[in-house]
N, C-alpha and C positions, 0 to 999 in steps of 0.2 A: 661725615662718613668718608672714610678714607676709599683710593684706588681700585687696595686690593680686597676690602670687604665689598663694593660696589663690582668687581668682577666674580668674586666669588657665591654671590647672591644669582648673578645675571648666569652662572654657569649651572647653580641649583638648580633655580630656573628653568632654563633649558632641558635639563635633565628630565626633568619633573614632568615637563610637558610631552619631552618625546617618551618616556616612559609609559605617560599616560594614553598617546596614541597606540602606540603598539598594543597595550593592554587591550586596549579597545576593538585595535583590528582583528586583535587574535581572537578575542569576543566574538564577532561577527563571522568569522572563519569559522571556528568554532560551530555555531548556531548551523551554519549554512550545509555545513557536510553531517551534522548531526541529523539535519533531515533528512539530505538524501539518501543520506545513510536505513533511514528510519522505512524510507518508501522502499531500499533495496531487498529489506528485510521481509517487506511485505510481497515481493516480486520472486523472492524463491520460495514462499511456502506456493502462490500462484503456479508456479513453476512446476512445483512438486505434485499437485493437485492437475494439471492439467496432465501430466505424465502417468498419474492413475485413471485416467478417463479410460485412453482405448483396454486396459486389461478392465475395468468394470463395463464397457462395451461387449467386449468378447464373453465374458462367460454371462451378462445377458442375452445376445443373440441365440446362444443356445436354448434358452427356454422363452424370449418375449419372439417369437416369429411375428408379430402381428404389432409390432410398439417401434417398427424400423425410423420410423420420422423423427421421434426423440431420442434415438441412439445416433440419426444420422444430424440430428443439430448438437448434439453434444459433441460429436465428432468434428464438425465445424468451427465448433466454438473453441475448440482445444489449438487445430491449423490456423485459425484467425488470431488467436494469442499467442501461440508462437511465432508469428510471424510481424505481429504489431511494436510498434514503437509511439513512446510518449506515454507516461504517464497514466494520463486521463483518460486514453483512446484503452488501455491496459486495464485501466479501473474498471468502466464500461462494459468489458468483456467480461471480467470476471464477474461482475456483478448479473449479468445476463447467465454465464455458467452455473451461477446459484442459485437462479430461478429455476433454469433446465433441470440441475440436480434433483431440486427438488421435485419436482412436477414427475421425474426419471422413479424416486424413491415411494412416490404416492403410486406412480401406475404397476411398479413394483409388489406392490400389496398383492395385487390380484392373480400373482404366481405363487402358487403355495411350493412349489420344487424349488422358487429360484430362492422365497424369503429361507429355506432351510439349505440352501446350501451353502458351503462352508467358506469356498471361495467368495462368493458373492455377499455372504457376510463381515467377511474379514474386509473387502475393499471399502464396503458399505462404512466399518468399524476408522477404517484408514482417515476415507474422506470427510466423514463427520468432524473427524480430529484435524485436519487439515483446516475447515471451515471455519472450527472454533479458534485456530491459532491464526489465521486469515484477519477476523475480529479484533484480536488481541492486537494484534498488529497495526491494526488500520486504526486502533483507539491512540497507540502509542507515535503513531507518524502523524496524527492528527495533534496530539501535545506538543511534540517537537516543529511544525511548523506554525503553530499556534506560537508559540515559546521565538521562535525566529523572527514572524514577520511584528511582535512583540519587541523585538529586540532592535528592529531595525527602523522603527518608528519614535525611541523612546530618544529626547535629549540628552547629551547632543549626541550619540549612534545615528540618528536622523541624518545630520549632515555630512559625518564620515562614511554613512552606506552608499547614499546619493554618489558621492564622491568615487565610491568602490563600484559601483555600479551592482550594488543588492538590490533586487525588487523583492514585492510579495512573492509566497507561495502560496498553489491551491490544495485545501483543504479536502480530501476526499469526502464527499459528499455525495449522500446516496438520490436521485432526481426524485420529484416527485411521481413520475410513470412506473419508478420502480419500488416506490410505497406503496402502489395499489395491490389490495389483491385480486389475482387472477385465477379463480375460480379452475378448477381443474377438474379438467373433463374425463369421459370415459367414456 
């Protein structure tokens, strides 16, 4: 083997290799903002949902006079998430919000003015759709860091992540305290 096939091999080579890390990084990159991306997603429909609370507040107050305790923890729950940071600490909230919701939409029942008015149905109509896109969401950030921390354990991603300094991500998962059910009183 001659010089210059011996250089030209060792420059392939090279190429080859640095081509294939960058592939690799940008993989990783990739993956990584595709999730947070995914949880962003999840944090404005949150957003938008806790921004419908106080008007579905107010035009209950007008007819539940006597249900102040769950309007004034839904009311909390909204100041508490807006004001929260981190992920998880955000998860939590809102998951706690959808218990309130509902427990708010069950004692709901027992007003026949407030289940026929119009307002109070359209927010009802709003939030339900918020809750369902809330889900969709949380299914789809849940694939995406699935799909990442997946990525970042697989050979050799394994040793470039390390290197990159990728760790796992958490999965939103809902606790077991908040799989029970809680019986709703009257």
């Amino acid at each position: 083997m001659n010089q210059t096939t011996a250089i030209a091999l060792t420059v392939l080579l090279t190429i080859a290799v640095i081509s294939f890390l960058i592939n690799l990084y940008n993989k990783l990159v990739m993956m990584k903002f595709n999730a947070e991306k995914a949880y962003s997603n999840i944090d404005v429909v949150l957003k938008q949902r806790a921004d419908e609370i106080p008007n579905l507040v107010r035009v209950a107050q007008h007819f539940m006079n006597y249900e102040k305790e769950i309007l004034t923890h839904l009311t909390e729950l909204r100041a508490s998430y807006n004001s929260a940071s981190g992920s998880n600490h955000k998860a939590g909230l809102a998951n706690e919000t959808s218990r309130a919701l509902k427990s708010f939409f069950a004692v709901s029942e027992n007003y026949p003015e407030l289940k026929s008015n119009t307002n109070f149905l359209e927010l009802q109509k709003r939030i339900s759709e918020l809750e369902n896109r809330i889900a969709d969401r949380r299914e789809f950030f849940n694939d995406s860091v699935n799909l990442y921390n997946i990525g970042i354990h697989e050979f050799p991603n394994v040793i470039f992540a390390k290197m990159f300094g990728y760790k796992d991500k958490t999965l939103l998962e809902i606790s077991n305290s908040e799989k029970q059910y809680h019986e709703i009183q009257f």
